[in-house]
N, C-alpha and C positions, 0 to 999 in steps of 0.2 A: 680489323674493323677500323674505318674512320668515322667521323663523325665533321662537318662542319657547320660555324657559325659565321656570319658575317657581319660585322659591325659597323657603322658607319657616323663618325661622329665632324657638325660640320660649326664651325665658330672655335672661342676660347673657351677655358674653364666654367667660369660662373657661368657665361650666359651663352653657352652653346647648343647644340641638342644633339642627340642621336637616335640612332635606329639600327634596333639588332635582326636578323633573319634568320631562320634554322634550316636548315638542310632540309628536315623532314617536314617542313609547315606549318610545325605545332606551333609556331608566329611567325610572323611576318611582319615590318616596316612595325615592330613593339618600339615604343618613344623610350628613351631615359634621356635625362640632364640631369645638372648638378639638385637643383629643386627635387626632383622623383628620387634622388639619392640619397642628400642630406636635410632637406626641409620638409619630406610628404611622409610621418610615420603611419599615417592612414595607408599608403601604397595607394592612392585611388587615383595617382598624374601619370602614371608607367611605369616600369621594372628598374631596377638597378644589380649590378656585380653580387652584391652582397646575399638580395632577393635569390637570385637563379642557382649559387652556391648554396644554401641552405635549402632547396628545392631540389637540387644535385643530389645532395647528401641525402637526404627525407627517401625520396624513392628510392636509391642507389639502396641504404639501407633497409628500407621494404622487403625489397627485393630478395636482397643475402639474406636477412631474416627466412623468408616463406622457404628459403632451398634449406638453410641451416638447420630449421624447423621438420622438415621433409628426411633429411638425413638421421634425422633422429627419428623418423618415425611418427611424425606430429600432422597435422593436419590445420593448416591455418585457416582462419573463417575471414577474418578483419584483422589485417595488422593498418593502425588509425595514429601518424607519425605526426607531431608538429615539431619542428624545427625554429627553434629562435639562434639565430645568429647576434651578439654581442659586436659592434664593431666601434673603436672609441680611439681617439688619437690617430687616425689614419691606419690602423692595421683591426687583423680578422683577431679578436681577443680567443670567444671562444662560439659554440655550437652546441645549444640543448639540446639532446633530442627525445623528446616526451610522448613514449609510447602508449598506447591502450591496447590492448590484442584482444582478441576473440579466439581461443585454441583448445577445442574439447582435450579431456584427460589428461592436462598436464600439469605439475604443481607450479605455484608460484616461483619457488626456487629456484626450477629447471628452467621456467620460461626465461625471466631474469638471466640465469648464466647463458642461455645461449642468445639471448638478443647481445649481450655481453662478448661474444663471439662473434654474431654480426657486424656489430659498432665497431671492431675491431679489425675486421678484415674485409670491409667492401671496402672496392677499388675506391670511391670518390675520399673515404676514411684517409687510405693511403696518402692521397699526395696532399691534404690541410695539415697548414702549418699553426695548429691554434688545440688549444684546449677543446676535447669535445665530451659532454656530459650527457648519462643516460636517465632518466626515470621509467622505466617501465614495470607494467601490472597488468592483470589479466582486469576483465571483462564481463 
């Protein structure tokens, strides 16, 4: 599988702008600048690197979750991910990721260790090079 993204960023640093595209359409001509980056913690000017990584992560690990989940035997209703990314001195420090789930007949413990499993083995987990922390609970 590929996947691509197109980026296109036209000026300098501070005062440049860009514009990302996705293969699949799920955006098109989306804005970021330095502003949408490091001055908009509303998110309400456009996306930024940091945004779409912690968005990466969030569903990537959904996902593992609901098969990991599956593999055991579980039945997911709502796995409800928010992802806060940490980013401070120019690098990715770390990545919350604060679940809620919905999953008849399972105990706290179990859900826990396997989202713990999840966190640990989807792909987008793999290639971050940053701390990544889990809080999850049932529903």
């Amino acid at each position: 599988m590929k996947r691509r993204i197109n980026a296109i960023w036209t000026g300098d640093g501070s005062n440049g702008k860009g514009i990302l595209n996705a293969q699949s359409g799920a955006f098109n001509d989306m804005p970021y600048t330095f502003k949408t980056r490091f001055e908009n913690d509303g998110g309400t000017l456009g996306t930024n690197p940091e945004e779409l990584i912690a968005a990466a992560l969030a569903g990537c690990f959904n996902m593992k979750l609901s098969f990991v989940l599956n593999e055991a035997n579980f039945s997911p209703e709502e796995l409800n991910t928010d992802a806060v990314l940490i980013f401070e001195d120019g690098k990715i420090f770390s990545i919350e990721l604060n679940l809620k789930g919905k999953v008849s007949n399972i105990s706290e413990d179990k859900f826990i260790e396997l989202a713990n499993e999840a966190k640990n083995n989807c792909p987008i987990s793999g290639v971050l090079n940053c701390e990544l922390l889990l809080n999850a609970s049932l529903v």
